[in-house]
N, C-alpha and C positions, 0 to 999 in steps of 0.2 A: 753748440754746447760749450760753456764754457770751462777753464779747466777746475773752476771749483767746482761745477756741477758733473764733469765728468768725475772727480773725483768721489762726491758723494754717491755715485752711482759705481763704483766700482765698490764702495765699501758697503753699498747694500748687496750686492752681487756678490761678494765674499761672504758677507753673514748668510744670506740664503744656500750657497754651497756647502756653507759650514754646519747648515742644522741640515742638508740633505743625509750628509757624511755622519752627523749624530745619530738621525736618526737610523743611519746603516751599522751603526754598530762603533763607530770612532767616538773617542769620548771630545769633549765638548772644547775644549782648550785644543788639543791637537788640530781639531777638525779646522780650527780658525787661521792657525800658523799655516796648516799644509794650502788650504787656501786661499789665506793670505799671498804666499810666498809663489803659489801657482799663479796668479794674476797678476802679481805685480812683474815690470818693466826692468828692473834690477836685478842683477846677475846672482848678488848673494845681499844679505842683513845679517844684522850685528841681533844680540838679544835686545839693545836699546831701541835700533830701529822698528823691529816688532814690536817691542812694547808700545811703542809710538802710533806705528797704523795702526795697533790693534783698539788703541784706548787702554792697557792695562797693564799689570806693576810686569819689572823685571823677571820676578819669583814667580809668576804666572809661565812664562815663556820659559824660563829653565824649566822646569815639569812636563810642559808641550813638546818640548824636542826631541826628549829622549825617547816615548815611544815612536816619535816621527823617523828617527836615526833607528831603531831597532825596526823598524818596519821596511828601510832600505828608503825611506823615498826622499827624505834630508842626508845630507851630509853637514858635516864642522871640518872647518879648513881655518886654519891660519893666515893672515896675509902678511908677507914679512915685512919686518917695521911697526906690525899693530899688535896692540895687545889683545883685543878682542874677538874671539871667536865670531866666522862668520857661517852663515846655513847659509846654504843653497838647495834646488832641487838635485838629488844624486843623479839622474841622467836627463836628456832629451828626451827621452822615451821612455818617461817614467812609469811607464803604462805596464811595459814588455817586462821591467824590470820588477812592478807587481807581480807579473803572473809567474815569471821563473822563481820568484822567491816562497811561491806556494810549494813546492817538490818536496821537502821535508812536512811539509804537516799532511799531506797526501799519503805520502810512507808511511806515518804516523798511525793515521788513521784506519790504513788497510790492516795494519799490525793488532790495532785495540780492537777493529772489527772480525778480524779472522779468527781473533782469541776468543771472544765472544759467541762466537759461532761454536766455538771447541766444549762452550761452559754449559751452555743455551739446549735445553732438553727440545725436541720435535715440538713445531707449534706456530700461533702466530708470531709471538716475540721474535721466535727464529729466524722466522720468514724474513721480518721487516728487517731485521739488523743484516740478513742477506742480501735482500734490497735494498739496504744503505750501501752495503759496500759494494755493492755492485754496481749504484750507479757513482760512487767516490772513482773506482777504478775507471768506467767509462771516462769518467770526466777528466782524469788523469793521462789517458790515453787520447785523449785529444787537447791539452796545454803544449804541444809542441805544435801540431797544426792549427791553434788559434794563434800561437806568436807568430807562426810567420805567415797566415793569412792577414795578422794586423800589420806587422811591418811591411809586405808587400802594400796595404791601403794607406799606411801613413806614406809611403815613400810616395805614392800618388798623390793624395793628397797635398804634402808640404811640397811637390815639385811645381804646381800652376801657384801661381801669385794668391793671395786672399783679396776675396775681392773686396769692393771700396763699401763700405753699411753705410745706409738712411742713416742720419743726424741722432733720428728715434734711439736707434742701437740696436735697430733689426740683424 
């Protein structure tokens, strides 16, 4: 494969993670930066550079980073000597660093639902908003043993080599 034809395949490969990511709830500009910048080779980008992979203005990219940085998963860094702000991915393990950043809207939630519960006469509504919080708390009580059952399988995983892919891009 050649490297323009890798290249257009990598930039179809970002658009299709970008409309999975849309369609999960990220809005449509973020969803392209975060996986842009999740594929690409490069350690950090400038907003020029994205605008560039992306195909799209500057002013698009300022708009996309900021929820990208308030959701933890970019950072902006400085490189000294440059004037330009650069994103990178905030960790390695930007996965882990999703899931610990849920802890506050989990508290959150038990809080609006317990209160609810307080408000909510006998019934089904009761029931169900019982049943939400019930299974929020379950699922709360287990983000500490899904992070480190995943760090245990990333540490496995990134410790043997990746292997060598068909041409195809099996």
């Amino acid at each position: 494969m050649s490297a323009d034809d890798r290249e257009r395949a990598r930039s179809r490969f970002v658009e299709q993670f970008a409309m999975v990511l849309n369609d999960a709830g990220m809005q449509r500009m973020p969803a392209r930066v975060f996986a842009y910048v999740l594929a690409s080779d490069a350690d950090s980008h400038t907003a020029t550079q994205l605008a560039d992979g992306l195909q799209v203005s500057p002013a698009a990219i300022s708009g996309a980073v900021r929820p990208l940085m308030d959701m933890g998963v970019l950072v902006r860094e400085r490189v000294p000597g440059e004037r330009s702000d650069h994103y990178r991915v905030y960790s390695d393990d930007v996965w882990s660093t999703l899931i610990e950043r849920q802890d506050p809207m989990f508290r959150h939630i038990d809080v609006l639902l317990t209160s609810g519960l307080g408000v909510l006469a006998p019934g089904a509504g009761r029931r169900r908003v019982r049943e939400t919080r019930e299974f929020y708390r379950f699922m709360y009580t287990q983000m500490d043993t899904l992070s480190a059952r995943w760090r245990a399988h990333r540490a496995e995983v990134t410790a043997s080599p990746e292997p060598v892919r068909a041409a195809s891009g099996e």
